[in-house]
Each structure stands twice: as structure tokens, then as C-alpha cells.
C-alpha positions in Angstrom: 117.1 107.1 109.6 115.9 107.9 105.7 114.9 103.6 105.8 112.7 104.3 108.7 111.2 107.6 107.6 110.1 105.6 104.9 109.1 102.1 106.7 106.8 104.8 109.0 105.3 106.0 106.1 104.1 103.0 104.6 102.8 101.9 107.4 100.8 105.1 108.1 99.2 104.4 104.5 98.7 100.6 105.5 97.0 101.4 108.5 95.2 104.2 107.0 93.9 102.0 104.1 92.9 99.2 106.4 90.9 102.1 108.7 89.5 102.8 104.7 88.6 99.4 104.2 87.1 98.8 107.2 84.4 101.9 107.0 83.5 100.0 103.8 83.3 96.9 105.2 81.4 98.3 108.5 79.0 100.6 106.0 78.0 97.4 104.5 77.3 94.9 106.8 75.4 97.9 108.8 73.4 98.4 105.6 73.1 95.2 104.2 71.6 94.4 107.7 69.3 97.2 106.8 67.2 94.8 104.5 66.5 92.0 106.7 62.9 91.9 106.3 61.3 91.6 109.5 62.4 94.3 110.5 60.3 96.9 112.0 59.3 100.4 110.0 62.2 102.1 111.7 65.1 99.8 112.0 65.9 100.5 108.0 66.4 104.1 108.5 68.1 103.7 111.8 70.6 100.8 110.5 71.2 103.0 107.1 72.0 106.3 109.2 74.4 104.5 111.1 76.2 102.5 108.3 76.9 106.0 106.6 77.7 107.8 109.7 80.2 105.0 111.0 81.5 104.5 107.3 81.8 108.4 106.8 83.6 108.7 110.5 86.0 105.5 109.8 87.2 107.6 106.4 87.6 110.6 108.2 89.8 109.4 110.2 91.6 107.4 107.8 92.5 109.7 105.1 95.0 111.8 107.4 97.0 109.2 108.0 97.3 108.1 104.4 98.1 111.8 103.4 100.5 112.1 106.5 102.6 108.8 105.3 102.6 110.3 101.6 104.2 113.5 103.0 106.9 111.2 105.0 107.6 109.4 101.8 108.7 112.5 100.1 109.9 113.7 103.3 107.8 117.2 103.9 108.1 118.8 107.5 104.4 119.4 107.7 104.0 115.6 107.6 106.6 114.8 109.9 104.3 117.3 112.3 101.1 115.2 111.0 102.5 112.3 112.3 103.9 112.6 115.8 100.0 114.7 116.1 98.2 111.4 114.6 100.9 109.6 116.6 99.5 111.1 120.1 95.7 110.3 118.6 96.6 106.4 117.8 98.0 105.4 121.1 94.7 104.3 122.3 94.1 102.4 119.2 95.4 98.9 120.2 97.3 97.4 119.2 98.7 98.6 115.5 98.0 101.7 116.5 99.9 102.0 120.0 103.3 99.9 118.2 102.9 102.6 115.2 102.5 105.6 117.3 105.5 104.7 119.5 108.2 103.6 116.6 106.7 107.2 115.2 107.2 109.0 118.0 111.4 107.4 118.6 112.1 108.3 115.5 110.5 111.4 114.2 111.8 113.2 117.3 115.2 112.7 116.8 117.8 115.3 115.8 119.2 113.2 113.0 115.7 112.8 111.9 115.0 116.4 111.8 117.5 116.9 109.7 116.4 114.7 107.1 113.2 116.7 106.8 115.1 120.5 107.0 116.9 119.7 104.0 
């Protein structure tokens, strides 16, 4: 069980850092978009606000799940409760999300597992 405590954990910070990366990437093409110009007087603002929102949103999300697969890599019970909690948020997120929240879910609710984290 300690190999895939710690397989689950770098995956949370894989997925977490691609959710990262992809705020940036969304926050730039949004922005970049922004200064197309023939664009109207209002598309600029419009486009900018959303590239920071979305970008802002995308890391908000992101940086639990790279702090939550930290925690499993030193194996700290309040990230083992992070987890299965991030684990129920990600099923909808298809299809890395749903795979990761399911091999979370088998084997952070096991007894054995449990264990490893109470020691």
C-alpha cells in the first residue's frame, strides 16, 4: 500500500500542475486574443476580465490538489482526508480526473491504508 500512497500522490501533483498550466495557457490565449485589433471598444476589457478570472479560477482549483499529493507523499492524515474530498470533486472531470478519483478512493479507504497514515 505505501507504493500506491505515493503513485496517488504524484499524480495529484501531475494533475494539479497540468490544471496550473493550463490557467496559464487559457489566461493567455484569452488575453493575447485581447489585442486583435479590430476589435470593438469593449471586447479588450471583456476578453482581459475573463482571461484573469478563468486563469485565477483554473489555479484555485489546482493548488489543492498539488498540496493534497505533497501531504500523501509524506503521508499526513489531513491529506489522506484532502484527497478522497478532492477525489468526490474530480469524478466529473473526465477522464484523468474520474480514473484518479476512483484508484484514490480504493485505496485511501482501506484499513491497511489507514494505517499507514496513523502511524
Amino acid at each position: 500500500m505505501e507504493k500506491h500512497v505515493g503513485v496517488i500522490g504524484v499524480l495529484w501533483i501531475v494533475l494539479g500542475g497540468l490544471g496550473f498550466l493550463g490557467g496559464f495557457l487559457l489566461c493567455g490565449l484569452l488575453f493575447g486574443v485581447s489585442f486583435i485589433p479590430d476589435l470593438s471598444t469593449e471586447a479588450p476589457f471583456i476578453l482581459r476580465t475573463a482571461a484573469i478570472g478563468a486563469g485565477l479560477l483554473m489555479w484555485t482549483f489546482s493548488i489543492p490538489k498539488i498540496i493534497a499529493g505533497i501531504g500523501l507523499l509524506k503521508r499526513r492524515e489531513w491529506a489522506r482526508i484532502l484527497t478522497l474530498i478532492l477525489s468526490f470533486l474530480s469524478i466529473l472531470n473526465f477522464p484523468l480526473g474520474t480514473a484518479l478519483a476512483v484508484y484514490s478512493f480504493v485505496i485511501l479507504i482501506k484499513d491497511e491504508t489507514i494505517g499507514i497514515f496513523n502511524k
